[in-house]
ROSENU-356448 format. One record per residue (C-alpha): residue number from 1; x negated, y negated, z negated. Coordinates in pm, 1 decimal, padded with zeros to 6 digits. Each point is the difference from the previous one (the first is absolute). Layout:
N
(pt NUM (X Y Z))
...
END
This chain:
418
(pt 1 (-03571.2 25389.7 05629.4))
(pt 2 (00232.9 -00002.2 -00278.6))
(pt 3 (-00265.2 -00309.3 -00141.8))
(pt 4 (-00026.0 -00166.3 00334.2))
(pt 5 (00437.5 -00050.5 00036.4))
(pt 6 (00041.8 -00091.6 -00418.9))
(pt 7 (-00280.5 -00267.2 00095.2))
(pt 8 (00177.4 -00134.6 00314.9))
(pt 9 (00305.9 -00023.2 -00243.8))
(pt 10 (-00150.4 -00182.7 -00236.6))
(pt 11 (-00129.2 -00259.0 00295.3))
(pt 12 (00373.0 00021.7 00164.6))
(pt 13 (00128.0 -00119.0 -00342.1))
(pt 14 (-00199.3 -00253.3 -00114.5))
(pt 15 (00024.9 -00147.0 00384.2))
(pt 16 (00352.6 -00017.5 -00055.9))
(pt 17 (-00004.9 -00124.5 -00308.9))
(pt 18 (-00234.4 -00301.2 00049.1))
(pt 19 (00126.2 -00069.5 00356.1))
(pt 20 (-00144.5 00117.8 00363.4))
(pt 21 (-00232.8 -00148.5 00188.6))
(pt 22 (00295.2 -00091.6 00248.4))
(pt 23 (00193.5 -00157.6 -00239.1))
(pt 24 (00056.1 -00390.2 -00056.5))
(pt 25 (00146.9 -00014.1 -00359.9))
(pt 26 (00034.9 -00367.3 -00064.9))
(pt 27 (00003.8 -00349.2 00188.2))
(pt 28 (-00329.8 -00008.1 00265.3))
(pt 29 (-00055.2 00376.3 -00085.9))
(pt 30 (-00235.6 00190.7 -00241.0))
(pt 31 (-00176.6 -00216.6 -00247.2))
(pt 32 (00184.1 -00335.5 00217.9))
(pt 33 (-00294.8 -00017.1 00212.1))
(pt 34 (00252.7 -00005.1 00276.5))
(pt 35 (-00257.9 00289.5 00213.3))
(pt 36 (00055.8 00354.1 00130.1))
(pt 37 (-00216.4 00264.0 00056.1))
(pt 38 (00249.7 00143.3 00282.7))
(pt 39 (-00176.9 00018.3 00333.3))
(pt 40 (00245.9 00060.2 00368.0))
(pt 41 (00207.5 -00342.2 -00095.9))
(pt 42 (00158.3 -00149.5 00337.9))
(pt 43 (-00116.5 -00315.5 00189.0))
(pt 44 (00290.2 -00097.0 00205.3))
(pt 45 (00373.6 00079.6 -00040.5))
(pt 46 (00313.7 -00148.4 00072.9))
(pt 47 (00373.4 00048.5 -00024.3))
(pt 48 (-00006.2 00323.1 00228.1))
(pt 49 (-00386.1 00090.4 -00061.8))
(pt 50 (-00139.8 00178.2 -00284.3))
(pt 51 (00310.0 -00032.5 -00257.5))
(pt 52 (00008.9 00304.7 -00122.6))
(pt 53 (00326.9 -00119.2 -00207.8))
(pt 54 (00232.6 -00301.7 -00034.1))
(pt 55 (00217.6 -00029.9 -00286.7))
(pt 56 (00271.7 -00255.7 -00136.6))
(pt 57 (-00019.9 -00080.9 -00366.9))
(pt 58 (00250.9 -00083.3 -00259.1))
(pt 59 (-00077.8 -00376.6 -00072.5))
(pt 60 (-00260.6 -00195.9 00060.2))
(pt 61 (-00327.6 -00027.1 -00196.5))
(pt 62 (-00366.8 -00121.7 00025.6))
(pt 63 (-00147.1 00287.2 -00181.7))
(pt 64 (-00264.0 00226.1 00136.9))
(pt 65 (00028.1 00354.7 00041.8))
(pt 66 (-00093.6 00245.0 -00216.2))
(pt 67 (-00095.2 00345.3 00043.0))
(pt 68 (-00066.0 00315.8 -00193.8))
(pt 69 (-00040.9 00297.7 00213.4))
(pt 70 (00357.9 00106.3 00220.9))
(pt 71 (00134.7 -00305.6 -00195.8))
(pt 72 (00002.3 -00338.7 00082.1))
(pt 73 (00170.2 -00281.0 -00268.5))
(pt 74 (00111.4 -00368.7 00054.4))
(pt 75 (00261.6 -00232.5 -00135.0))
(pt 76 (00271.2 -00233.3 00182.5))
(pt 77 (00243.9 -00245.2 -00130.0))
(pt 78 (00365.6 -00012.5 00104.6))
(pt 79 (00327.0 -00186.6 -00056.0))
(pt 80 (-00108.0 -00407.6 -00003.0))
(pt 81 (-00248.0 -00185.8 00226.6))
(pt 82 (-00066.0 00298.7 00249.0))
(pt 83 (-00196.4 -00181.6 00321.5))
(pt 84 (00216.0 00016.9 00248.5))
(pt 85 (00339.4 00132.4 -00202.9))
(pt 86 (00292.3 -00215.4 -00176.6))
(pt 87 (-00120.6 -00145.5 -00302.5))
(pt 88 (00193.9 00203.1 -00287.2))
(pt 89 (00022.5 -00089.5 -00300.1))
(pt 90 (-00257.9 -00013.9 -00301.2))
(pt 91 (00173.9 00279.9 -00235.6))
(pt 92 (-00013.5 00225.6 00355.1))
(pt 93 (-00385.1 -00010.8 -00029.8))
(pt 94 (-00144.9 00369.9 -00008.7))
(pt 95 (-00333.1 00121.9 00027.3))
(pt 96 (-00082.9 00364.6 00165.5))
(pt 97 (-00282.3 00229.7 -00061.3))
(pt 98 (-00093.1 00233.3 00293.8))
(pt 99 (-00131.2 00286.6 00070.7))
(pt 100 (-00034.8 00140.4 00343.1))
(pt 101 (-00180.8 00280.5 00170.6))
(pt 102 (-00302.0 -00052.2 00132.5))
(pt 103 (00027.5 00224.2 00296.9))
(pt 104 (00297.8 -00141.1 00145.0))
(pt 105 (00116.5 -00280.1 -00216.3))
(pt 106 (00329.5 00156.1 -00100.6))
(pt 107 (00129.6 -00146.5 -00310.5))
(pt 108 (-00047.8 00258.0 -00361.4))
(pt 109 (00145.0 -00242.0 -00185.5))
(pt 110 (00158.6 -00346.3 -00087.8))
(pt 111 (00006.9 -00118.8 -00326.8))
(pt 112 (00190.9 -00336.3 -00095.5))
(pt 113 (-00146.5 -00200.6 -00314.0))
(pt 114 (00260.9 -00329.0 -00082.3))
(pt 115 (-00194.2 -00334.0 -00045.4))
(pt 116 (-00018.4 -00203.9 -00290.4))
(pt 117 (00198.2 -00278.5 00063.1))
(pt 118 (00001.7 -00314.2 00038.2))
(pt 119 (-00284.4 00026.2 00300.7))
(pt 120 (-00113.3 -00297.3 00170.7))
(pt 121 (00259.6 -00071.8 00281.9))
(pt 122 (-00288.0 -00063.9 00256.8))
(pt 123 (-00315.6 00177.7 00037.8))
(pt 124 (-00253.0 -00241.6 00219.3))
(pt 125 (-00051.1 00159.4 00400.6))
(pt 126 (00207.6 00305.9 -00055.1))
(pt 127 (-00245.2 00157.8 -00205.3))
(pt 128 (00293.7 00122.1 -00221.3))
(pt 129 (00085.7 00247.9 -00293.7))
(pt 130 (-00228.6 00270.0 00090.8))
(pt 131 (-00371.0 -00102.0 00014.4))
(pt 132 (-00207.6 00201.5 -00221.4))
(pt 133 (-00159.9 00350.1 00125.0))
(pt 134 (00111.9 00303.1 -00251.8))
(pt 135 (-00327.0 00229.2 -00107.1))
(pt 136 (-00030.8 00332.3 -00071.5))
(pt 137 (-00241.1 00250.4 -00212.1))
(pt 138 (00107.9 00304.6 00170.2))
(pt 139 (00254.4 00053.1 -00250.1))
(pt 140 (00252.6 -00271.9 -00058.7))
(pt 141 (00057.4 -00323.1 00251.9))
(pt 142 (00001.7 -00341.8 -00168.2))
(pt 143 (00216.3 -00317.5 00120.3))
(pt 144 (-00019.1 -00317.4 -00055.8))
(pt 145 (00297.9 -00282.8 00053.3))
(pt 146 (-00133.7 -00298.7 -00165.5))
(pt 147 (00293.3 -00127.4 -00241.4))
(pt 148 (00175.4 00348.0 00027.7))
(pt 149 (-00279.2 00156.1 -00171.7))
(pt 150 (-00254.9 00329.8 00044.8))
(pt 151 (00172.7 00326.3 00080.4))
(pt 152 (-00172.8 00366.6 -00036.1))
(pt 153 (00173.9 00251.5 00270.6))
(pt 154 (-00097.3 00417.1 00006.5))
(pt 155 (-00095.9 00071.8 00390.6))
(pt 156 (00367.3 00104.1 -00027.0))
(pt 157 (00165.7 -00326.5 -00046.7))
(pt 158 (00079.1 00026.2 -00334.9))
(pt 159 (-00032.8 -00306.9 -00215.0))
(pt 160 (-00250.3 00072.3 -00288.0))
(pt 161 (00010.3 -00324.4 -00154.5))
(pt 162 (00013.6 -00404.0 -00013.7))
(pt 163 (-00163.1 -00245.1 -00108.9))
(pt 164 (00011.0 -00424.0 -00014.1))
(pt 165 (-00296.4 -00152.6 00055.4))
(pt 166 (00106.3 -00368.2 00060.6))
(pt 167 (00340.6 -00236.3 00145.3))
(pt 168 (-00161.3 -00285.7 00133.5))
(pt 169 (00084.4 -00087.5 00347.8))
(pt 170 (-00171.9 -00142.2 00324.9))
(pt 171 (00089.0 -00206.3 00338.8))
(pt 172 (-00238.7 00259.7 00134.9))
(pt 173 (00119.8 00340.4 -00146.3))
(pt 174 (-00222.3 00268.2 -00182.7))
(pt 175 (-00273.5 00248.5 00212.3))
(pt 176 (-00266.1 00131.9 -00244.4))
(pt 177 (-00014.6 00355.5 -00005.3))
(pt 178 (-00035.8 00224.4 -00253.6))
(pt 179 (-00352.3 00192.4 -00053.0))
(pt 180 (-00018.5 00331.5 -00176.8))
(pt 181 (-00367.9 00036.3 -00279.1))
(pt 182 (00031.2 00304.1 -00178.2))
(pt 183 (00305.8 00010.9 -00170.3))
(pt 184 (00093.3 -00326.8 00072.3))
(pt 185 (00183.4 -00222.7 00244.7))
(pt 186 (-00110.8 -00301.8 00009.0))
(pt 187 (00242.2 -00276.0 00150.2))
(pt 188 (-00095.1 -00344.5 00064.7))
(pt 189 (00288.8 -00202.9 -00082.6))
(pt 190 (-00155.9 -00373.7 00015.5))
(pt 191 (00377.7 -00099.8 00167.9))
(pt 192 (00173.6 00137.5 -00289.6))
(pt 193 (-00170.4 -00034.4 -00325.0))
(pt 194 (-00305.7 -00163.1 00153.3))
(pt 195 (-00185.1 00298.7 -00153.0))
(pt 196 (-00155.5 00363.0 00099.2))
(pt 197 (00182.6 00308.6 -00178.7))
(pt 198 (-00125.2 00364.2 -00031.7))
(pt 199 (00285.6 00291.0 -00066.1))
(pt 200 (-00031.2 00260.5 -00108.8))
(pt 201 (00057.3 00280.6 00326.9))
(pt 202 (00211.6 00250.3 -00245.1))
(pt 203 (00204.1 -00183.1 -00178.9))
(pt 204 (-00014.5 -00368.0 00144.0))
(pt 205 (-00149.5 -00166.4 -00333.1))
(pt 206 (-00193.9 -00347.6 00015.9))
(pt 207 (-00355.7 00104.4 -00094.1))
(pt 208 (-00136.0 -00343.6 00045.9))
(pt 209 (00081.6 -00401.5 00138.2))
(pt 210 (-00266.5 -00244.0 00118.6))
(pt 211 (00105.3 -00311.4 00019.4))
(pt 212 (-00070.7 -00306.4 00230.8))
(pt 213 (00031.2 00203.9 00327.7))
(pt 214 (00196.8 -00297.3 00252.0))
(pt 215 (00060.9 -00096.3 00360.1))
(pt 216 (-00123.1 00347.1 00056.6))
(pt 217 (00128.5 00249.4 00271.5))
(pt 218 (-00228.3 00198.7 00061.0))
(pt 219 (-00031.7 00400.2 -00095.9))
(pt 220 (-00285.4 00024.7 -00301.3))
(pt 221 (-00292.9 00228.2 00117.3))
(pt 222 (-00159.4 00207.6 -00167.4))
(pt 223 (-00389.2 00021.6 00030.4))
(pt 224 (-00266.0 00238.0 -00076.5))
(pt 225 (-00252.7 -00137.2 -00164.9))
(pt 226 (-00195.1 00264.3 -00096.7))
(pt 227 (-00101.1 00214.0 -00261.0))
(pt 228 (00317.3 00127.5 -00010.8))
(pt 229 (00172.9 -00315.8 -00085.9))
(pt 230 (00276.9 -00169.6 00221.1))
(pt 231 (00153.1 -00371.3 -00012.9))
(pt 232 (00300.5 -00142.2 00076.6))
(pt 233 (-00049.7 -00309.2 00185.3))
(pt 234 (00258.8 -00259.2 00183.1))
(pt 235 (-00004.5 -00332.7 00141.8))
(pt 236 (00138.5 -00264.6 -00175.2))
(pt 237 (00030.6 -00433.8 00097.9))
(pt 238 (-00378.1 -00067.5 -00052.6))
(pt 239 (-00125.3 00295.6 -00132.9))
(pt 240 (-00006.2 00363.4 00086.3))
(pt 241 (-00013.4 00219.5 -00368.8))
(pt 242 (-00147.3 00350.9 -00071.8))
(pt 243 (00237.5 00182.3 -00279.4))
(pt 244 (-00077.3 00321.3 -00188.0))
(pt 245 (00314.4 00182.4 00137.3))
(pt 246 (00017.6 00242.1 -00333.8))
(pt 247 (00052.7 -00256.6 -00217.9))
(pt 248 (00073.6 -00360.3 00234.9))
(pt 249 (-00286.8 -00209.1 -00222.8))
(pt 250 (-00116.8 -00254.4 00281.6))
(pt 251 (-00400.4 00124.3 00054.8))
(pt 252 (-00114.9 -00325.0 00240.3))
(pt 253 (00120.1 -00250.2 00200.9))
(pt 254 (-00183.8 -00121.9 00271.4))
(pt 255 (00129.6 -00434.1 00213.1))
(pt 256 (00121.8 00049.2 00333.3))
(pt 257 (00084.1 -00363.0 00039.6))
(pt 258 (00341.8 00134.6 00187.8))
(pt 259 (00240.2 -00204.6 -00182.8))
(pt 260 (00347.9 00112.8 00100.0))
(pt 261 (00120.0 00366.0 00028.2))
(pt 262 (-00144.9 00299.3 00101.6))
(pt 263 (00161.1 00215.2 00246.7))
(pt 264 (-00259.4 00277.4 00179.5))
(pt 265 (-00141.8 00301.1 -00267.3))
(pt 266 (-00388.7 00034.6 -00040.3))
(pt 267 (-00191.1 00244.6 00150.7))
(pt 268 (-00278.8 00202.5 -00115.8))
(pt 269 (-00315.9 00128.0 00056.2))
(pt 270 (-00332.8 00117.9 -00196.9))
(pt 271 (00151.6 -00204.8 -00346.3))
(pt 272 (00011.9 -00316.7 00238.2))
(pt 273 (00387.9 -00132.9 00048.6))
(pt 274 (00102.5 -00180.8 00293.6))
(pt 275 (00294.4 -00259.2 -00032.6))
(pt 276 (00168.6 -00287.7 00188.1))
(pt 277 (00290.7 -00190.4 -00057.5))
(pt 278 (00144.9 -00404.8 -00063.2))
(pt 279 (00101.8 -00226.9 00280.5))
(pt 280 (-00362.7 -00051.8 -00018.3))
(pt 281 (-00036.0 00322.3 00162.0))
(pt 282 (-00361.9 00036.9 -00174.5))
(pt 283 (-00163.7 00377.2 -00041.2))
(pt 284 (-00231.2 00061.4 -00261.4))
(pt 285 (-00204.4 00361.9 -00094.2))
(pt 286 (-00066.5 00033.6 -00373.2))
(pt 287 (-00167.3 00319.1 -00140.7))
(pt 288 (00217.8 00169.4 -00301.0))
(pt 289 (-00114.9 00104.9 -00294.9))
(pt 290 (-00111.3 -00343.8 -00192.5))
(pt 291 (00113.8 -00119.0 -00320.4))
(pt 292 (00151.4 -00357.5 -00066.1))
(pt 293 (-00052.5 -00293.3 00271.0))
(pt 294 (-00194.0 00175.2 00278.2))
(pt 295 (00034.7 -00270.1 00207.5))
(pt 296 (-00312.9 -00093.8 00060.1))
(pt 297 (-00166.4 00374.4 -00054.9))
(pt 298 (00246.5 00238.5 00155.7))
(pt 299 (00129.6 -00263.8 00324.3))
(pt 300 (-00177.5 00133.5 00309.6))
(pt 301 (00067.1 -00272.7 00249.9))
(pt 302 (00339.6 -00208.9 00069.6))
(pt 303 (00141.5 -00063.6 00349.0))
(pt 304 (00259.4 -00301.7 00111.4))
(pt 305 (00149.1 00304.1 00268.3))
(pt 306 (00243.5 00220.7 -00134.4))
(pt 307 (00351.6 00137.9 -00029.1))
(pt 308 (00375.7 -00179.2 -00150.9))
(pt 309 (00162.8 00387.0 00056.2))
(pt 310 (-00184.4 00265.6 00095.0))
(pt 311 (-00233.1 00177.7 -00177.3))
(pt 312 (-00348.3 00130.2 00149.7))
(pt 313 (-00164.1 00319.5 00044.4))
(pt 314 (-00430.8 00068.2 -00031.2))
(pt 315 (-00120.4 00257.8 00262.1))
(pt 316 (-00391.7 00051.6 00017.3))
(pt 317 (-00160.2 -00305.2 -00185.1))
(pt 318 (00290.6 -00244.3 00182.8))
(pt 319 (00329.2 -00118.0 -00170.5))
(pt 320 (00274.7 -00053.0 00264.4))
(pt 321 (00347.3 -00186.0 -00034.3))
(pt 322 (00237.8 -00209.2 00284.6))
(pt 323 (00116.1 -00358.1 -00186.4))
(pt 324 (00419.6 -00005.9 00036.7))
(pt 325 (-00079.0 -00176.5 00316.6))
(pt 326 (-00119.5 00241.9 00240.8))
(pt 327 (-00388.0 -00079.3 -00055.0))
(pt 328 (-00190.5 00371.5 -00094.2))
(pt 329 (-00348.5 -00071.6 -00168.8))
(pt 330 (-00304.9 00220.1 -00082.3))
(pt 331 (-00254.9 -00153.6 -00289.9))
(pt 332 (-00299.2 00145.6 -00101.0))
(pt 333 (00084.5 00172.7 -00353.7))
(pt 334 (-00356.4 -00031.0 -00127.8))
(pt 335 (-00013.2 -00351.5 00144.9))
(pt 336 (00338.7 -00217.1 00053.3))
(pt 337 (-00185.0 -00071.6 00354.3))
(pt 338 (00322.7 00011.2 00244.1))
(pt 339 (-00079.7 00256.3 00268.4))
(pt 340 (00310.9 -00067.9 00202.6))
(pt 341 (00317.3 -00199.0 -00017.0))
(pt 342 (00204.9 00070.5 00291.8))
(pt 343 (00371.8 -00088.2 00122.0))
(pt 344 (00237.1 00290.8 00017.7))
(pt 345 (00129.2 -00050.4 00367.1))
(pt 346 (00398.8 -00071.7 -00033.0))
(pt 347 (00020.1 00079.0 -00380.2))
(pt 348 (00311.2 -00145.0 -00212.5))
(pt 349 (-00064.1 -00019.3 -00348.7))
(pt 350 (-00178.7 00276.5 -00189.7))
(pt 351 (00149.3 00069.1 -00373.4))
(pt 352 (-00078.3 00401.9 -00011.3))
(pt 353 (-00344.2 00089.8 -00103.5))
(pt 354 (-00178.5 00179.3 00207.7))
(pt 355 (-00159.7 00401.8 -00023.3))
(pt 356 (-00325.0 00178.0 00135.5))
(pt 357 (00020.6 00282.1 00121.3))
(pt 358 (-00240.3 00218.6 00255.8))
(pt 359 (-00214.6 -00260.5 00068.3))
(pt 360 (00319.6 -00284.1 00074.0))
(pt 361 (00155.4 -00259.2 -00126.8))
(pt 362 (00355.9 -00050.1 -00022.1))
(pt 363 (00169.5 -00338.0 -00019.3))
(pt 364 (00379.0 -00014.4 00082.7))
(pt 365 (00203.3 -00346.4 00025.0))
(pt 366 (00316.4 -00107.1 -00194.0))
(pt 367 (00186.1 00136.7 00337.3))
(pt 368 (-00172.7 00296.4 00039.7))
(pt 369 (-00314.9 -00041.5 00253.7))
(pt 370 (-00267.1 00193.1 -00143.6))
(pt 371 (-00357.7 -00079.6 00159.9))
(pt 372 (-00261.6 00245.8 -00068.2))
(pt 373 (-00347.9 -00079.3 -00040.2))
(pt 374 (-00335.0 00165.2 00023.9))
(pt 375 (-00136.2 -00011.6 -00403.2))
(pt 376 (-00318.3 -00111.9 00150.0))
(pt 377 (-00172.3 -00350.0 -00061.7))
(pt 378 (00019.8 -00091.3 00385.6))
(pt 379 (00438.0 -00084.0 00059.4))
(pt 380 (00102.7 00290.7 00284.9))
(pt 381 (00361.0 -00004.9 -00010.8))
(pt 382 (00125.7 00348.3 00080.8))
(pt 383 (00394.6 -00032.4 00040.1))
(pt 384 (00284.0 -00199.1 -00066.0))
(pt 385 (00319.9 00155.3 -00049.1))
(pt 386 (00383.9 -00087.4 -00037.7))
(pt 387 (00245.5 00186.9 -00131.0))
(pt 388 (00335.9 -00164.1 00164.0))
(pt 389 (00229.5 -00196.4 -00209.3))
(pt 390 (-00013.6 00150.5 -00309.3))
(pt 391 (00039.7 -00271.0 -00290.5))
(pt 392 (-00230.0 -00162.6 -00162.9))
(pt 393 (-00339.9 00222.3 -00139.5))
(pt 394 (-00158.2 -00120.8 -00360.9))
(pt 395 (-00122.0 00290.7 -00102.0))
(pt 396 (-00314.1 00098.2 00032.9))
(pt 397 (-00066.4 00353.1 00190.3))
(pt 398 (-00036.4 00350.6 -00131.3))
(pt 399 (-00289.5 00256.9 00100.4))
(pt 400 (00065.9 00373.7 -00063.6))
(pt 401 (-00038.7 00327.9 00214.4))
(pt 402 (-00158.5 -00136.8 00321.5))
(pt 403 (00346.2 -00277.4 00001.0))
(pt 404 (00084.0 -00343.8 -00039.1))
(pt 405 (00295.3 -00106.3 -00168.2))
(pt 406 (00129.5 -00332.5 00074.3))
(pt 407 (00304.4 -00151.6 -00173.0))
(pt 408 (00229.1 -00270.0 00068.7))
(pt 409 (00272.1 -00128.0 -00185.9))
(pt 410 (00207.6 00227.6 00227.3))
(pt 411 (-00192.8 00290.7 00128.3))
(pt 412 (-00251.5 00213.0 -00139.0))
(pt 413 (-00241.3 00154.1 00294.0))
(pt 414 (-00258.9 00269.6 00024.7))
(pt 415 (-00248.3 -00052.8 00224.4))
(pt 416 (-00237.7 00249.7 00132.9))
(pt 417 (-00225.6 00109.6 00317.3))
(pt 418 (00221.6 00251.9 00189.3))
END
């Protein structure tokens, strides 16, 4: 007996320490595959149907949720080009980290971090001063402000340390999120220094710069390519790279013929990444783990469908994304072959990504519809759901404990089947 409970303590440690199953640590969720293993997640809800809680935030924000067991984290701006309040001033400009409970949303704690000024004065759409998802290892949360710089915070609050990683500016604003490897965060900051830094976790440190990373939004991803190696790889105007993320030496580089920016993060599966981007709105699957110009080795198959915001998701041997304007798709991964490309009935635009979970796909709308979809290769929409008047949503949704978290850039709610 005495054995049997040291064991389960062991087990109980090293699941806290690496993160529960139930967690959703970074933007689209363990390993930014944007999937959940949760089952129980609700169809249908509304403003007085299966809420569990409602609550206001601090500023607005188009950063996703994150959570790490009774704690959930987020950021907000304040003080100067607030949708919907007076315009302020530049030098009133404020960004908040958050932390609230999970169970109930009350707020743990606030935590104001100034901005490096000067800022641009207008950020394109109200996409605004606080884009980029924060991570977390389980023991320290990482935040990202563009310009403003990388910030380490205890689960407590506390500020552990700074560091610049860039101060160029953009009409559009700055959303890559940071990605923790090891003992490194890893920040792609193609708006600021038109590069990709890795800290140090501790202390904050550069470890290493690649260079020549531009017109590129999107969150890096991190692939398994097995034997017990992993690459960093992000999409770039015209080419999507794979990176050794311990010491940022570029490893391959494969055309995408995309040749503006590129918004929605990869996906992966089985070594084989999945990525979409461009006005073009071309997709293209390209399996890791080459060396040099894979293009014509490692490129699967290329597809004039794809996606100018959201990312995708790959459920069962089918990738799955909704294009900005309302039209969900379902392709083949093996293949390219389309298997569906349906309308979303009634749909606004679509800038969140979406997120699996139980056997569903979630896609919510800039003003909060979120239409859930069988993750099958025949279309069966299962719901569509409002949530009132409740600002404007950009973030993509969270996944953790059998409940949905959907924010706005005034609300954060928990949704779950009562």
């Amino acid at each position: 007996m005495t054995a049997l409970v040291w064991m389960l303590g062991i087990v109980v440690a090293t699941t806290a320490a690496s993160g529960g199953a139930t967690d959703w640590p970074q933007f689209r969720g363990v390993k930014g595959l944007g999937a959940s293993a949760d089952t129980g997640l609700p169809v249908s809800w509304g403003t007085d149907e299966n809420v569990v809680w409602k609550v206001p935030l601090p500023g607005a924000g188009g950063s996703s949720p994150v959570i790490l067991g009774e704690r959930i984290f987020l950021t907000s701006f304040t003080g100067f080009k607030v949708p919907g309040e007076p315009g302020g001033t530049m030098d009133q400009l404020k960004r908040h980290v958050l932390c609230l409970r999970r169970r109930d949303g009350k707020m743990l704690w606030d935590k104001v971090v100034q901005s490096r000024l000067p800022e641009r004065s207008r950020i394109r759409t109200g996409h605004g001063y606080a884009s980029n998802t924060p991570a977390t290892d389980g023991q320290r949360l990482y935040v990202f402000f563009g310009k403003s710089g990388v910030f380490a915070f205890d689960l407590d609050g506390r500020e552990l340390w700074h560091a610049d990683v860039g101060s160029r500016l953009h009409g559009w604003g700055s959303a890559a999120s940071p990605v923790v490897h090891g003992n490194l965060v890893i920040v792609n900051a193609s708006i600021e220094s038109r590069s990709i830094v890795a800290l140090d976790s501790k202390s904050g440190k550069e470890v290493w710069r690649a260079q020549g990373i531009r017109e590129a939004w999107n969150t890096p991803l991190l692939v398994d390519v097995g034997g017990g190696k992993t690459e960093l790889v992000v999409g770039i105007p015209r080419k999507v790279l794979g990176i050794d993320p311990a010491t940022g030496q570029r490893l391959w580089s494969c055309d995408t013929g995309i040749g503006w920016y590129m918004v929605p993060s990869g996906v992966a599966h089985a070594g084989v990444v999945y990525y979409a981007g461009g006005r073009s709105n071309d997709s293209l699957a390209i399996r890791a783990g080459g060396r040099g110009d894979v293009t014509g080795s490692h490129r699967l198959w290329q597809l004039k469908k794809g996606s100018n915001v959201p990312s995708l998701v790959y459920h069962k041997g089918h990738v799955y994304w909704a294009h900005e304007s309302g039209k969900a798709f379902c392709v083949d991964a093996k293949t390219g072959e389309i298997v569906y490309e349906e309308r979303l009935p009634r749909s606004d635009l679509i800038y969140p990504s979406p997120v699996l979970a139980d056997g569903k796909i979630y896609y919510t709308s800039r003003r909060g519809r979120t239409f859930v979809v069988a993750a099958k290769p025949e279309f069966k929409l299962l719901g569509s759901n409002e949530l009132g008047r409740a600002g404007m949503f950009h973030a993509s949704p969270a996944v953790a404990g059998g409940r949905l978290y959907i924010r706005s850039d005034k609300y954060l709610f928990c949704i779950a089947a009562e």
